[in-house]
N, C-alpha and C positions, 0 to 999 in steps of 0.2 A: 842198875840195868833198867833199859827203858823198856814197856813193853811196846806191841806192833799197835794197840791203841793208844797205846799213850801219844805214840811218836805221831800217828795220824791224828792226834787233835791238834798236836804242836802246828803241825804243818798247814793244817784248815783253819787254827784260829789266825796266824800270820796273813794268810792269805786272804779272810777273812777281814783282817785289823788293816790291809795295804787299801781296801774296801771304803768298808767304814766308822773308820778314825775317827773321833772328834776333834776341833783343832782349839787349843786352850794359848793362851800366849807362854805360858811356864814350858810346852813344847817346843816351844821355836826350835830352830840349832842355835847350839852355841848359848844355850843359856848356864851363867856360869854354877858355881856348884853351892854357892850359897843363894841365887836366885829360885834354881828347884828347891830347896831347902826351904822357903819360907811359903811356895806356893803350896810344897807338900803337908811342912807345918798347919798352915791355914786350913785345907783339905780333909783334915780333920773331925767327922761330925760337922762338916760344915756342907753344903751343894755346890759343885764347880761353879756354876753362875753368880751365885754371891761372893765368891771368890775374885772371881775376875774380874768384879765392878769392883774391886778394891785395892789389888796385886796393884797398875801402874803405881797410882798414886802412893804407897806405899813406899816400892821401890825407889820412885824417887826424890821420897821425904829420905828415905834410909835405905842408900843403895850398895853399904857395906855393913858388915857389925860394927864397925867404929863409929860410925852414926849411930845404933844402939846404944854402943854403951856411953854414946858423951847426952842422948838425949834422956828426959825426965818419965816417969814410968807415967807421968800424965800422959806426954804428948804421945806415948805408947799407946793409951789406952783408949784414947782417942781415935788414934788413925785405925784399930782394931778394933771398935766396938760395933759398928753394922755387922760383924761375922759371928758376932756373941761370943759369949766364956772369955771379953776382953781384959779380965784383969788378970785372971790365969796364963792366959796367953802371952801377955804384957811381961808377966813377973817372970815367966820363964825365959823368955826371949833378951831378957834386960839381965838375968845371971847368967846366961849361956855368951852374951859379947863381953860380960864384965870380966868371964874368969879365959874366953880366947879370945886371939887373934883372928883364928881362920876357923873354920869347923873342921873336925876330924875327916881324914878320907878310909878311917874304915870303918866297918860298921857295927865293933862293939862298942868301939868307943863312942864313934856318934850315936848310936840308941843307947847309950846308958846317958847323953845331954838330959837337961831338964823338959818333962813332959816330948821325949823324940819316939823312944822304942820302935819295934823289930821293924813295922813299917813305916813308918816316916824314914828312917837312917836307910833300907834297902831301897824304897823307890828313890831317896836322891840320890843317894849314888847308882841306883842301874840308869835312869833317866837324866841326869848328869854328865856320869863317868863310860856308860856302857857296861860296868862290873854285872858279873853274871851271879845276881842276887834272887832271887823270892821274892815275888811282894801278896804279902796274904792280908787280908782285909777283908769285913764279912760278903761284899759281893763275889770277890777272889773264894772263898771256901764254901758260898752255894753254889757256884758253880762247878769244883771238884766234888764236893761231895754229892751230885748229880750226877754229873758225869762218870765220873769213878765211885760207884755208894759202895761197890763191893770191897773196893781195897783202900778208899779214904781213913785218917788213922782219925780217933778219938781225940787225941790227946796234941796240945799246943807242939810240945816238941816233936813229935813224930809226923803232925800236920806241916810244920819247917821242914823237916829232912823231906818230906815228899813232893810238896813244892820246888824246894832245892833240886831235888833230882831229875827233872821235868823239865826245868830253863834250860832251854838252847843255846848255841854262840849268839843267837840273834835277838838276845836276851830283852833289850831298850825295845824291839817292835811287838816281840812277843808279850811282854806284860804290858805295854800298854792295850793290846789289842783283847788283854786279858780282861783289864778292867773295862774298857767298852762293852766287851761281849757282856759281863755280870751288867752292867749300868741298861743295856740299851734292849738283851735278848735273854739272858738266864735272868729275869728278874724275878722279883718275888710271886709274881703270879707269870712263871716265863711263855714266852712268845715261841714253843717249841716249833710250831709250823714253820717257824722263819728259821730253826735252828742248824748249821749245820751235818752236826754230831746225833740225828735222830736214828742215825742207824747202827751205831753203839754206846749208846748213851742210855745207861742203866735207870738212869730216872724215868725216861720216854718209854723206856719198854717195858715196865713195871705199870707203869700210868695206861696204855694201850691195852696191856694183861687186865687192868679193874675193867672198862668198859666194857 
């Protein structure tokens, strides 16, 4: 059950995200599902910008897993090492095409791949597929747990099922718009003036109450 705030952030952060989006090439339409999959992989502890200087070329050194797994964990670690953690990266990337063909399209199977888990396997497939997944990520859970501090859960799993319960059919605009809002306006020191949600947004009125 959603509540009436809940459903009115849904609605503002979309509306919000139709705004302003960033535009990354791993966006485009029509990008396929192991393309999201390596930009989300990369994405990682890593800044979309250094990403992006890196994604073409990448793609079309290795623009299947078959190209992974016939290429040498050098030429891996090469094309990945401006993003850092390249041999890590490399070795997982080079057992995950060894042992498939395709990546999985659901998402225990894909987050239990080498180094994927709950968010890399939910953003490519909601950004992919459209599946109406969660994607929690630490700017994703300072911004719920601002927004919502009063009914945000502690705890990893009960932070999933709340996230879960929140995604819309419009799931692909709605988290993308999620992770702009944390990247661009709930940020670490947030830009509340610019924030939507100042007028039930528990963090804002708590912070208003000190002054």
């Amino acid at each position: 059950m959603v509540s009436e705030e809940e459903r009115r952030f849904r609605a503002d952060l979309i509306e919000w995200g139709t705004e302003n989006r960033r535009e990354y090439l791993w966006r485009e339409p029509d990008r396929t599902l192991y393309e999201v999959f390596v930009a989300e992989f990369f994405l990682t502890q890593t800044p979309a910008d250094n990403v992006e200087a890196v994604y073409p070329k990448f793609l079309e050194q290795f623009p299947t897993l078959d190209e992974i797994a016939e290429a040498s964990e050098k030429e891996l670690v090469e094309a990945i090492e401006p993003l850092g953690f390249q041999n890590m990266r490399a070795g997982a990337l080079k057992q995950i095409a060894s042992t498939h063909d395709h990546l999985p399209t659901d998402p225990d199977s894909l987050m239990n791949l080498p180094r994927v888990g709950h968010y890399v396997a939910n953003a490519t497939l909601c950004f992919a597929r459209g599946d109406q997944l969660p994607v929690l990520d630490r700017n994703v859970e300072r911004v719920y747990s601002r927004v919502f501090r009063d009914t945000w859960p502690e705890t990893e799993t009960d932070q999933l099922a709340f996230t879960q319960r929140l995604v819309p059919d419009e799931a692909r605009a709605y988290n993308l718009a999620l992770l702009d809002f944390g990247a661009l306006v709930c940020q670490n020191e947030p830009l509340c003036e610019q924030c939507f949600a100042n007028d039930y947004c528990v963090y804002f009125r708590e912070s208003v109450k000190r002054e």
